[in-house]
Wavefront OBJ file of the C-alpha trace (Angstrom):
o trace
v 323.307 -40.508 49.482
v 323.293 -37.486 51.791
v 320.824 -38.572 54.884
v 320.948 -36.592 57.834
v 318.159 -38.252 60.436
v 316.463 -35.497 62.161
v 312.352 -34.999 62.471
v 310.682 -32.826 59.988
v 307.223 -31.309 60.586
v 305.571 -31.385 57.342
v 301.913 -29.419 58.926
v 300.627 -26.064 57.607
v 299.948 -25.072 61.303
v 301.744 -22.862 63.613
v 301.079 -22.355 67.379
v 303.528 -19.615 69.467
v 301.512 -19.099 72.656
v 301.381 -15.528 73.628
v 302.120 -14.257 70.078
v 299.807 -12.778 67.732
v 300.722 -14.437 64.126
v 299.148 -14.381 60.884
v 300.088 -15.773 57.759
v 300.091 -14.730 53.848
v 299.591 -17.588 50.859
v 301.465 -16.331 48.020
v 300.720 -17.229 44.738
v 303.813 -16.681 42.244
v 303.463 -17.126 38.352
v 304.321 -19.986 36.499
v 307.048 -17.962 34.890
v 308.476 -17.459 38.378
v 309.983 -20.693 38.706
v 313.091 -20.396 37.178
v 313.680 -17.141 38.124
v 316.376 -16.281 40.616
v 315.469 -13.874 44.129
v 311.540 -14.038 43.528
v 311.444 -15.321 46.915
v 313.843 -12.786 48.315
v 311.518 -9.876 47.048
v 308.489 -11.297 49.400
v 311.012 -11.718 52.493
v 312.455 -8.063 51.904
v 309.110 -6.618 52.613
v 308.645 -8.273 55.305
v 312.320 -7.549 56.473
v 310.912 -3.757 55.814
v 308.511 -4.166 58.392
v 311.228 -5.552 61.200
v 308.548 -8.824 60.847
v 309.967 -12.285 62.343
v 309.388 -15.608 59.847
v 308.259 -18.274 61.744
v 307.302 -21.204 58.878
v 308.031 -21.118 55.392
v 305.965 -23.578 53.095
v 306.000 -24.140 49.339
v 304.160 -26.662 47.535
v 305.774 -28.944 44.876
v 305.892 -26.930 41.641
v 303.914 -27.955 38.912
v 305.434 -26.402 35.111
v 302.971 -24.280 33.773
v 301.120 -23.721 36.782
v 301.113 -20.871 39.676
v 303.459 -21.573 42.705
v 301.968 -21.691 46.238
v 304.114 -20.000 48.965
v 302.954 -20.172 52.652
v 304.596 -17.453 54.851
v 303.907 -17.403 58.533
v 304.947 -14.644 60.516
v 304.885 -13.016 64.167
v 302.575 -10.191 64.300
v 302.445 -8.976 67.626
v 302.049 -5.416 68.028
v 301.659 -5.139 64.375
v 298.664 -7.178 63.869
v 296.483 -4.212 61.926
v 298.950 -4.147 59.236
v 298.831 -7.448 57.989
v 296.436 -6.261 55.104
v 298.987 -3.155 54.371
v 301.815 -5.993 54.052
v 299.804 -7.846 52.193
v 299.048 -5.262 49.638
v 302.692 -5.036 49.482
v 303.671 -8.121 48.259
v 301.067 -8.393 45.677
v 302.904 -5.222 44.356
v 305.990 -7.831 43.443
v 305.480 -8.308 39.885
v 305.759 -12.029 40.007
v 303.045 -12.198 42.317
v 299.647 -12.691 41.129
v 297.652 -13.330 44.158
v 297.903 -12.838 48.163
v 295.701 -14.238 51.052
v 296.095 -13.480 54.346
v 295.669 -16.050 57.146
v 294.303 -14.747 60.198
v 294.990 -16.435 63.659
v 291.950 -18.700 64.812
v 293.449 -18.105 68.433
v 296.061 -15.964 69.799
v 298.728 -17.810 68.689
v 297.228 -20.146 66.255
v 296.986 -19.756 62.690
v 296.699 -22.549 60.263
v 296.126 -22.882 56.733
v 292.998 -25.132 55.199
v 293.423 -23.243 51.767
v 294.921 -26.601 49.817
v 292.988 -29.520 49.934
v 293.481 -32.346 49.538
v 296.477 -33.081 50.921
v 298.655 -34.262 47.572
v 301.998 -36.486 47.055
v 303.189 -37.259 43.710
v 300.405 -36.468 42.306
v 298.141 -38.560 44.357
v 295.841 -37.661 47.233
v 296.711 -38.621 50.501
v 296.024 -38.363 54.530
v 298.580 -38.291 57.309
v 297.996 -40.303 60.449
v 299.361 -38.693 63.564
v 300.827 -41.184 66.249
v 298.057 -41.091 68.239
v 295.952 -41.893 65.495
v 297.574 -45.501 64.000
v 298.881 -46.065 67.432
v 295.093 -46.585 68.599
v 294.143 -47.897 65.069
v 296.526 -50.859 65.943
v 295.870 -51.700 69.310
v 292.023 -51.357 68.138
v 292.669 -53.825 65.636
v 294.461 -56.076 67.857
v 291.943 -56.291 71.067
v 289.481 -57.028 68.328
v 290.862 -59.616 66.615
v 294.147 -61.000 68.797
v 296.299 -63.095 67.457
v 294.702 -62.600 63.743
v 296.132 -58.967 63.718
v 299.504 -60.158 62.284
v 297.660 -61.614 59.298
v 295.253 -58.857 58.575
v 297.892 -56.077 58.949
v 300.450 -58.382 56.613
v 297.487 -58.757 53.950
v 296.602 -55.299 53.590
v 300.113 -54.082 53.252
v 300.410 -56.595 50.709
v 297.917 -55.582 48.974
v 299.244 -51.966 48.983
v 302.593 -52.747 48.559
v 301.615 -54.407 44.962
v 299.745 -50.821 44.286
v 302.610 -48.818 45.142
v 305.043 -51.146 43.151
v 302.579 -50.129 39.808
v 302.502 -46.161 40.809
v 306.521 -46.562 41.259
v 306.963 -48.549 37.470
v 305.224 -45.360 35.908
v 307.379 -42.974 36.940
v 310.626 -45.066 36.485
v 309.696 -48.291 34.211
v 311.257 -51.755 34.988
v 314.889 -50.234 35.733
v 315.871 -52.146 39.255
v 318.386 -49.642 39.999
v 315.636 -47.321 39.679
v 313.036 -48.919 41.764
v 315.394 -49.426 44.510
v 316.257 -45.964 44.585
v 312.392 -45.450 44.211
v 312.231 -47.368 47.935
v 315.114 -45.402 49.588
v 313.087 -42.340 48.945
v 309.697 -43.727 48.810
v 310.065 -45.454 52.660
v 311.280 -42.394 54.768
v 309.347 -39.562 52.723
v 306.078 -40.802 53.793
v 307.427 -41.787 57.095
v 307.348 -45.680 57.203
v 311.158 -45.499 58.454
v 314.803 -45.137 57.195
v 315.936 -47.490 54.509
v 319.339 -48.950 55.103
v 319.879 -51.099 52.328
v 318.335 -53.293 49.416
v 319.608 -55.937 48.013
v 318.001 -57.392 45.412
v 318.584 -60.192 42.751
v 316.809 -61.327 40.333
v 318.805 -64.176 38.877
v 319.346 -65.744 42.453
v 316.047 -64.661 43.388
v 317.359 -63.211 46.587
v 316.084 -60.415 48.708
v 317.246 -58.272 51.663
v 315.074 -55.147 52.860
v 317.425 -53.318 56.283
v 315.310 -49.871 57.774
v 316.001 -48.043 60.252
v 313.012 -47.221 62.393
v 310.239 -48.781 61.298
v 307.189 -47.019 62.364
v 305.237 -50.047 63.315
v 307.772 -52.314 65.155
v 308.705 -48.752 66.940
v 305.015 -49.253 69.043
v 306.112 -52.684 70.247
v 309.644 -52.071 71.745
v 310.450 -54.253 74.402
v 308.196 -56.879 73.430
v 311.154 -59.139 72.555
v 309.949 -60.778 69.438
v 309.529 -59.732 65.476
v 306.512 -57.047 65.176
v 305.982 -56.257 61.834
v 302.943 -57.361 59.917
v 301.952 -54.034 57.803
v 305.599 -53.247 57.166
v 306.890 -56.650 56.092
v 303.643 -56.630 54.450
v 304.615 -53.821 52.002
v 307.534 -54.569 50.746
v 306.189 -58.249 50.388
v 303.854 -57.157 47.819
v 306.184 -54.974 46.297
v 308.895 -57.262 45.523
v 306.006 -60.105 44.354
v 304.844 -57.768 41.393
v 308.496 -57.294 40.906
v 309.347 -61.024 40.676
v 305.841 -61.884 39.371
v 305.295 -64.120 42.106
v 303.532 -64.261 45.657
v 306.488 -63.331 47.966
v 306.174 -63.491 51.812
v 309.438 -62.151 53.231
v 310.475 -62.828 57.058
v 311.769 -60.952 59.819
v 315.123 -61.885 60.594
v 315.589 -58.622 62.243
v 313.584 -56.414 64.570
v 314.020 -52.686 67.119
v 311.102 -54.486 69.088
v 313.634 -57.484 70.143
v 316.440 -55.260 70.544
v 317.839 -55.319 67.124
v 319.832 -51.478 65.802
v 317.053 -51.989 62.521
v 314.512 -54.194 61.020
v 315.617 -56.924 58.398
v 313.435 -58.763 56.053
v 314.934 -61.645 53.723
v 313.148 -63.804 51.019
v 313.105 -67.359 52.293
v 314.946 -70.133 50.679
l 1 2 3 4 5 6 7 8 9 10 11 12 13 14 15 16 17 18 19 20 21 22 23 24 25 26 27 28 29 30 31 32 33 34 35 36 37 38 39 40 41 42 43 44 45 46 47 48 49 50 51 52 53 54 55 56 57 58 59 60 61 62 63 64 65 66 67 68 69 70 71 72 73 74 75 76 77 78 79 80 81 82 83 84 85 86 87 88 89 90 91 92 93 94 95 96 97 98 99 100 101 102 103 104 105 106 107 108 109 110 111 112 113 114 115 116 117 118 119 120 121 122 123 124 125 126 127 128 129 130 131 132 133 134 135 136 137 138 139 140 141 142 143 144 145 146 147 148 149 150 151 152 153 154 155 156 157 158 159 160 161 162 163 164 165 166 167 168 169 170 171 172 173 174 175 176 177 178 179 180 181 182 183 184 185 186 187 188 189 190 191 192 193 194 195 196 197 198 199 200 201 202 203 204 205 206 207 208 209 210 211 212 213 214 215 216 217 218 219 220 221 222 223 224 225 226 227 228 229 230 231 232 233 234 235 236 237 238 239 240 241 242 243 244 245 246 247 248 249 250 251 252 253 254 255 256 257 258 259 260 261 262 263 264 265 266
């Protein structure tokens, strides 16, 4: 599998100090979707106007429905013809719609127009760093030594939940689930999977990921951190195997370790 581990900002937002931005939500027709250089036709206008692309966003295509295209772009000095541009590219004839995003600051511009947030189908909400960084240590100066077992419970419980939304899309197949987890695990930013091994018939289970979000706020600590991880695929592999599984950290970043390993005890 190609993997290439770099950062990826996934936010609708842009912020170039000293810049005056703005940005234009595209709406393409369905029919647009398999049609080659429908996007090319909305970056030649702007290539008309000598206009610099600063973030390119496209939501996952639905068949049969219109395609959303966010486009921002640096404005300054040409801020007063954003609605001329904009009139512009609704002249493409695959277009059907254009909004323009005006800057809430100099600078700033951000997009609220799709809500809620949606993954596979699903609703969803993203937790910045600072946000389940504090939820943690919140959780853990409330209830101390506890934490480990209310953090492993509910990512049990999810874990089991995510294992049912993953059998829809690809049935009982085990090659297929695992796959499901080495795209699943990094996509929504719970770390890196390294490997899976998993066997039914021996009823044997190894779960390797590189940075693991959780264990990643305990570095240093010397000693196996995650709960809510370990939690997750716990749950997951017990709907699997239709039994309660609790797996165990053999391996951990917060002790040192290059990834986090959990194995099914004998």
């Amino acid at each position: 599998m190609y993997v290439v581990k770099k950062p990826f900002d996934i936010g609708l937002i842009i912020y170039h100090p000293d810049r005056d931005v703005a940005g234009f939500h595209i709406e393409f027709s369905p029919e647009s979707l398999y049609k080659p250089g429908v996007l090319f036709e909305a970056i030649k206008v702007l290539s008309e106007y000598n206009i610099s692309i600063l973030h390119i966003a496209v939501s996952r295509p639905t068949q049969n429905k219109p395609i959303d295209i966010v486009i921002f772009t640096d404005l300054t000095g040409k801020l007063d013809l954003k609605d001329e541009i904009a009139e512009k590219l609704h002249k493409i004839r695959e277009v059907e719609n254009v909004h323009v995003i005006n800057q809430a600051y100099k600078g700033l511009a951000g997009c609220i127009t799709f809500f809620p947030l949606i993954f596979l189908g699903d609703r969803c909400i993203i937790l910045r760093k600072p946000g389940y960084k504090a939820l943690i240590r919140a959780l853990e100066k409330r209830y101390g030594s506890a934490l480990s077992t209310i953090l492993f419970e509910m990512g049990f419980e999810m874990g089991g939940e995510y294992f049912e939304d993953h059998s829809r899309y690809f049935g009982r197949s085990l090659d297929l689930l695992i796959k499901s987890l080495h795209l699943f695990a990094p996509t929504v930013g719970f770390g890196l999977i390294k490997d899976v091994y998993i066997n039914l018939e021996k009823r044997e289970i190894s779960v390797q990921i590189y940075d693991n979000f959780e264990c990643k706020l305990f570095l240093g600590s010397g000693k196996p951190s995650s709960n809510f991880v370990r939690g997750i695929f716990s749950g997951w592999c017990s709907k699997l195997f239709g039994e309660k599984i609790v797996l165990l950290e053999t391996k951990c970043i917060a002790k040192g370790d290059p990834y986090c390993e959990f194995i099914k005890s004998k």
